[in-house]
C-alpha positions in Angstrom: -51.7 6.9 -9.3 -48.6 5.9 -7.7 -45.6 7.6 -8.9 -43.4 4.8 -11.3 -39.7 4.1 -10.4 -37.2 5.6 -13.2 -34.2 3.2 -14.4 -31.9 1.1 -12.3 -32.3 -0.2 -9.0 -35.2 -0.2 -6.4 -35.5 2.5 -4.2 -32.9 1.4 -0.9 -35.8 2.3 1.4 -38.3 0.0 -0.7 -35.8 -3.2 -0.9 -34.9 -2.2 3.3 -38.9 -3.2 4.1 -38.8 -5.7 1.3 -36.2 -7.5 3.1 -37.3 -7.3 6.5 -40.7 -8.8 5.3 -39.4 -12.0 3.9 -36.4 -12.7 5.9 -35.3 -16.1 5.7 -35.6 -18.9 7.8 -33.4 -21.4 7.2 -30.7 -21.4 9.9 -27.8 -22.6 7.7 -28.4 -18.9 5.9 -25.2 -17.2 7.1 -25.7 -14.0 5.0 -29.0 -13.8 3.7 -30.6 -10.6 1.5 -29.5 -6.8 2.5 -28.3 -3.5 1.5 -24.8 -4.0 0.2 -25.3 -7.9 0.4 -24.3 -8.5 -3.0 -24.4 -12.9 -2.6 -25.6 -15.0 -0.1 -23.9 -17.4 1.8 -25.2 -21.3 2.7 -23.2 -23.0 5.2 -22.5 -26.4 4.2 -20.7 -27.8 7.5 -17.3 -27.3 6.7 -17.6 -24.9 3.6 -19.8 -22.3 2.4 -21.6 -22.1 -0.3 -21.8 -18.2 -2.0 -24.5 -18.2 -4.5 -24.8 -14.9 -6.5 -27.0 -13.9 -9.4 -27.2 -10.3 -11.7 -27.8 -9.6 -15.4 -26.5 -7.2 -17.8 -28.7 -5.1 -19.6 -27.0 -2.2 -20.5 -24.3 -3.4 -22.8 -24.3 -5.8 -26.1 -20.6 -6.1 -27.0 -19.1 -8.8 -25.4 -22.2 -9.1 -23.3 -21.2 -13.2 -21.7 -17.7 -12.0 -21.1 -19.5 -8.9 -18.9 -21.5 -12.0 -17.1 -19.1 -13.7 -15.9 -17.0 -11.0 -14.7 -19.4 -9.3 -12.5 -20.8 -12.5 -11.0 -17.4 -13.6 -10.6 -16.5 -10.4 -8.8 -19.2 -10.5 -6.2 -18.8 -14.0 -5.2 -14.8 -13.1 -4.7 -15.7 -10.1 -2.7 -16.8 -12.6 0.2 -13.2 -14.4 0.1 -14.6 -17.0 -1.8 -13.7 -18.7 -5.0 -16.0 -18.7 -8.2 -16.4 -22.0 -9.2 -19.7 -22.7 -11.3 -21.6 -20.5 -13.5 -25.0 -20.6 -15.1 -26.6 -18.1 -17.7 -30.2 -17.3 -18.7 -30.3 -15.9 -22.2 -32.9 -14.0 -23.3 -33.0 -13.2 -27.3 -34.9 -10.6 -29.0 -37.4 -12.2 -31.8 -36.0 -9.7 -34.5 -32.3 -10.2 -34.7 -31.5 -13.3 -33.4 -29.7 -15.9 -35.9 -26.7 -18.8 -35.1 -24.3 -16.3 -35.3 -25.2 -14.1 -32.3 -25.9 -17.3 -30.1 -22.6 -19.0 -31.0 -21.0 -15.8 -29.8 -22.4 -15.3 -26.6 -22.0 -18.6 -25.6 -18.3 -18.6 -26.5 -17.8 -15.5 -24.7 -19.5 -17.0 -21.9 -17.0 -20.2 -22.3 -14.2 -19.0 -22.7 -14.0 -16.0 -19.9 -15.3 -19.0 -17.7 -12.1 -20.9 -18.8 -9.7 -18.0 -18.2 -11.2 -17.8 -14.3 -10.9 -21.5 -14.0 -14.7 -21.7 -13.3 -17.1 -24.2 -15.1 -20.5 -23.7 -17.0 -21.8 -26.4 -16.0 -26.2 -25.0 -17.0 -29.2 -22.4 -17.6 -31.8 -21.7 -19.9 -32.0 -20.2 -23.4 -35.2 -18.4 -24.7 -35.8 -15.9 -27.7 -38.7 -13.8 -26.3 -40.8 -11.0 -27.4 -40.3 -6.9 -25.6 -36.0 -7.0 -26.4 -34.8 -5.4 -28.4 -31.3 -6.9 -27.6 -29.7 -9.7 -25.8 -29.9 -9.8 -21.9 -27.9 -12.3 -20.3 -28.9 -13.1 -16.3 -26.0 -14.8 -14.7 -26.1 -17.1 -11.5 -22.5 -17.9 -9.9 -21.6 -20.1 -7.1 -18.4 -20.4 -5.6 -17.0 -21.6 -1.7 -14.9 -20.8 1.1 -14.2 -22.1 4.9 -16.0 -20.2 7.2 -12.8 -18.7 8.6 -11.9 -17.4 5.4 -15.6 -15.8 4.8 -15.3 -11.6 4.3 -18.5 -10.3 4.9 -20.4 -7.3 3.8 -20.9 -5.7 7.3 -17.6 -6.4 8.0 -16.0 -2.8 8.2 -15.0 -1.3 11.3 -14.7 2.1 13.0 -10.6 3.0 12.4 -10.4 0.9 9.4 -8.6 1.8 6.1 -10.6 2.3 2.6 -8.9 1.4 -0.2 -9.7 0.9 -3.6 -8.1 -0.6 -6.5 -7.4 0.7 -9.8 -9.9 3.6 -10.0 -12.8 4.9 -11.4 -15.0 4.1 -13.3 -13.7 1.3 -15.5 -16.8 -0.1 -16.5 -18.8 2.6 -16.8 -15.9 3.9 -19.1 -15.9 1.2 -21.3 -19.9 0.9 -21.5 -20.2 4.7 -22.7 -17.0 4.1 -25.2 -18.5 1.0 -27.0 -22.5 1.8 -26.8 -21.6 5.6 -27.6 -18.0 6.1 -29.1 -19.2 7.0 -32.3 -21.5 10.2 -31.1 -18.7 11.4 -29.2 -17.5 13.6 -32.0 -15.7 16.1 -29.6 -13.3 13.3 -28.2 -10.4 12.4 -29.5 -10.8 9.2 -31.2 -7.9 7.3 -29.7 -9.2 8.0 -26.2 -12.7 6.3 -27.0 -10.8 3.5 -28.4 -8.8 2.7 -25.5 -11.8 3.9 -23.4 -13.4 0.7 -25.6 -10.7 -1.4 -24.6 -11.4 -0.9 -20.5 -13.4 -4.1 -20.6 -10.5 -5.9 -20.4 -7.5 -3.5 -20.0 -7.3 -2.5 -16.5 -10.4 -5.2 -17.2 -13.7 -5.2 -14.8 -12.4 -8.6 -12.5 -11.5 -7.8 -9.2 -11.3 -11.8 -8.3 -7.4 -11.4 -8.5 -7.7 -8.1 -6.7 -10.1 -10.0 -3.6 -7.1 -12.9 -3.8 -4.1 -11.0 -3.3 -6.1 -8.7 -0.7 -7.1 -11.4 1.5 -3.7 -13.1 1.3 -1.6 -10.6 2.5 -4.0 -9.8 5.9 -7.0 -9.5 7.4 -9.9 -7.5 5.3 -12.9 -6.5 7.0 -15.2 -6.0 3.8 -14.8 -5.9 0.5 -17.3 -4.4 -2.4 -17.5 -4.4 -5.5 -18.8 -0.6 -6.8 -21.4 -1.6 -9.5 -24.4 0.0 -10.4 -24.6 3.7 -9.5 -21.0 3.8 -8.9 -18.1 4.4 -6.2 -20.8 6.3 -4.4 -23.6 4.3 -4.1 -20.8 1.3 -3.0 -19.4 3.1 -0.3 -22.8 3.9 0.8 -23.7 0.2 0.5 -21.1 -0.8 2.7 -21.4 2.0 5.0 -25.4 1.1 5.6 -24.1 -2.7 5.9 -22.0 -2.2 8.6 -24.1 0.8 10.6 -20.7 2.9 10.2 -19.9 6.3 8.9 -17.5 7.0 6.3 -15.0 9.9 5.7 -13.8 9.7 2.0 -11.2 12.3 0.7 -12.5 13.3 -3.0 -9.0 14.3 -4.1 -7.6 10.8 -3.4 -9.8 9.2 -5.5 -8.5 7.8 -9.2 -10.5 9.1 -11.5 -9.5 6.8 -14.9 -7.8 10.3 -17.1 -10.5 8.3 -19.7 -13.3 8.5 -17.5 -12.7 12.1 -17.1 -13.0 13.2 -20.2 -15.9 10.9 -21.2 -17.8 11.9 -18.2 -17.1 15.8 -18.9 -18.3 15.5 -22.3 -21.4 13.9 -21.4 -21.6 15.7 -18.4 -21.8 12.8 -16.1 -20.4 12.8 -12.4 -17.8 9.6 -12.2 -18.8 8.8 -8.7 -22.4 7.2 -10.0 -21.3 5.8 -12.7 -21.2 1.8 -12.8 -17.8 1.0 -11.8 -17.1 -2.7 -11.8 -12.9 -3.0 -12.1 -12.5 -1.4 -9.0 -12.2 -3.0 -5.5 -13.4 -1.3 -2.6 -12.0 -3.0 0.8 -11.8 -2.4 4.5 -9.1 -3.0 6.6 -7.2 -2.0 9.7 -4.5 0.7 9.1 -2.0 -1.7 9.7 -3.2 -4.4 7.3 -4.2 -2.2 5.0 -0.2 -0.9 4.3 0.3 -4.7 3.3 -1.9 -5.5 1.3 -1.6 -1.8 -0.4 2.0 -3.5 -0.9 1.1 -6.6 -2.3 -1.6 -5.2 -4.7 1.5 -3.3 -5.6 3.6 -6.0 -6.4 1.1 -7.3 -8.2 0.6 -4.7 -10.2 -2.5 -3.9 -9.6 -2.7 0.2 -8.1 -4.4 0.5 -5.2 -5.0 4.2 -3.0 -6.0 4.8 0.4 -9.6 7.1 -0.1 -10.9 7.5 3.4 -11.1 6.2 7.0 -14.5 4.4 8.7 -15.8 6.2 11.4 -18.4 5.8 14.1 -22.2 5.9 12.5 -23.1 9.5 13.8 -20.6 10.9 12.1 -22.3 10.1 8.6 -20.7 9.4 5.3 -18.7 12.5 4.1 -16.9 13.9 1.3 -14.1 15.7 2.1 -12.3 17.9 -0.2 -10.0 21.4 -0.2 -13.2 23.4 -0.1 -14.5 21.5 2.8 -16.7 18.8 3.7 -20.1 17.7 2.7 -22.3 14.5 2.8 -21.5 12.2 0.1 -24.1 12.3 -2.5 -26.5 9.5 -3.4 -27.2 8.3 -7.2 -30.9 6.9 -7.2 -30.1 5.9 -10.8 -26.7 5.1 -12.1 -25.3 7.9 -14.3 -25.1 5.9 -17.5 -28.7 5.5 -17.1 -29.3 8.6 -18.7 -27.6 7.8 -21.6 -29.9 5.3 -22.4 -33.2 7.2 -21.7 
């Protein structure tokens, strides 16, 4: 019998042949399906179209306001703007009433408003194996071709940076699903820890705006599922490059610390949408560190890309070693 797959995503090595089987064939496909391809792009002459897709499972509270965000996010990670959204809601036959419907669609609504994107369709279904909502999002947005960022962008010599720090959603996620088992944490840090979701907020569309505005970025990610680890190593297997990451220059939230201690999670898989992770030269990458700045919006310098043989490594005071992989995201095993 065939071993099963635990929680979160497929295997890397499973979607790699997955991918190569069923590559597409349409020629207006400008970035098709991939490791660290978070949305496809469609070349329509003039413009592109980005078209990304992803659900949320893992959290309830304010589940069409996560939607939209993360969507959002990936779709502004290729210099594009979100423009359209679509939802498909899937309700659990036990606790399902006009109450919990209205809400979710006026989440949905209203984060849509604040982005200036439209909701312009889906599907709506109460089914039977939930046992909460599940929302599966489906974004579109454009951009001119010379404006495209792409996921394989990054480049020996460039810059890493990332904005804000770690892990903002993962924080927030923990803080809302589990605040009130965390008996050993001060209750005033869960309940700001709650309040991540939208202060520093998981958008980065502002973050990909201001970044691509003030120079040239090479790549940009969004660090989702299985954390600031698993997105570096997304982009570093997008572009065939190594990485050299310094752990000590990493932000760490003080929030996600402490939550992550209690529970004895490592913040570098856990799901980290909030932060931006982008590649540019060291000369572009002062600038638009600057105007993140100005902003106000933090941004670091982490690491440096380097040439493929190098590897991807983790580089601290007690020396260097490869940067470790998270086959399942850490807040996975809060949930098992």
């Amino acid at each position: 019998m065939q071993e099963k797959y635990p929680l979160g995503k497929l295997p890397a090595e499973h979607l790699t042949r997955l991918f190569a089987q069923y590559l597409p064939t349409d020629e207006r496909v400008v970035i098709g399906p991939g490791i660290g391809h978070d949305a496809a792009v469609i070349s329509f002459g003039d413009r592109y179209l980005v078209a990304k897709t992803d659900p949320i499972t893992f959290a309830t509270d304010e589940i069409g306001w996560y939607a939209v965000h993360v969507n959002a996010n990936d779709v502004a990670c290729t210099g594009a703007t979100p423009g359209w959204f679509l939802a498909t809601l899937l309700l659990p036959q036990s606790s399902t009433d006009e109450a919990l419907v209205d809400e979710v669609f006026k989440q949905m609504a209203d984060t849509c408003e604040a982005l200036g994107i439209t909701l312009v369709g889906g599907h709506t279904e109460i089914t039977h194996g939930f046992d909460r909502p599940i929302v599966v999002g489906f974004m579109l947005g454009e951009v001119a071709p010379e404006n495209l960022v792409r996921p394989d962008g990054a480049r020996p010599g460039d810059t890493l940076l990332l904005t804000k720090g770690i892990a903002v959603e993962g924080t927030a996620i923990i803080a809302r699903e589990k605040g009130e088992h965390l008996s050993d944490v001060d209750r005033s840090l869960v309940e700001r820890s709650r309040r991540f979701l939208h202060e520093p907020g998981i958008s980065v569309v502002h973050d990909a705006s201001v970044a691509t505005a003030a120079g040239e970025v090479h790549a940009m990610h969004d660090p989702t599922e299985g954390g600031l680890a698993t997105g570096l190593w997304e982009l570093a297997d997008a572009a065939e490059v190594g990485l050299v990451v310094e752990r000590d220059a990493i932000p760490v939230l003080p929030e996600t610390t402490t939550l992550c201690q209690a529970l004895d999670l490592n913040p570098l898989g856990l799901i980290a949408s909030g932060a931006l992770l982008l590649a540019a030269s060291p000369k572009d990458a002062k600038g638009i560190e600057a105007a993140l700045e100005e902003e106000g919006i933090t941004a670091a310098p982490i690491g440096q890309v380097v040439e493929r043989e190098e590897g991807v490594t983790l580089r601290s005071r007690d020396g260097a070693e490869p940067l470790p992989r998270f086959d399942q995201d850490e807040i996975t095993r809060l949930f098992q």
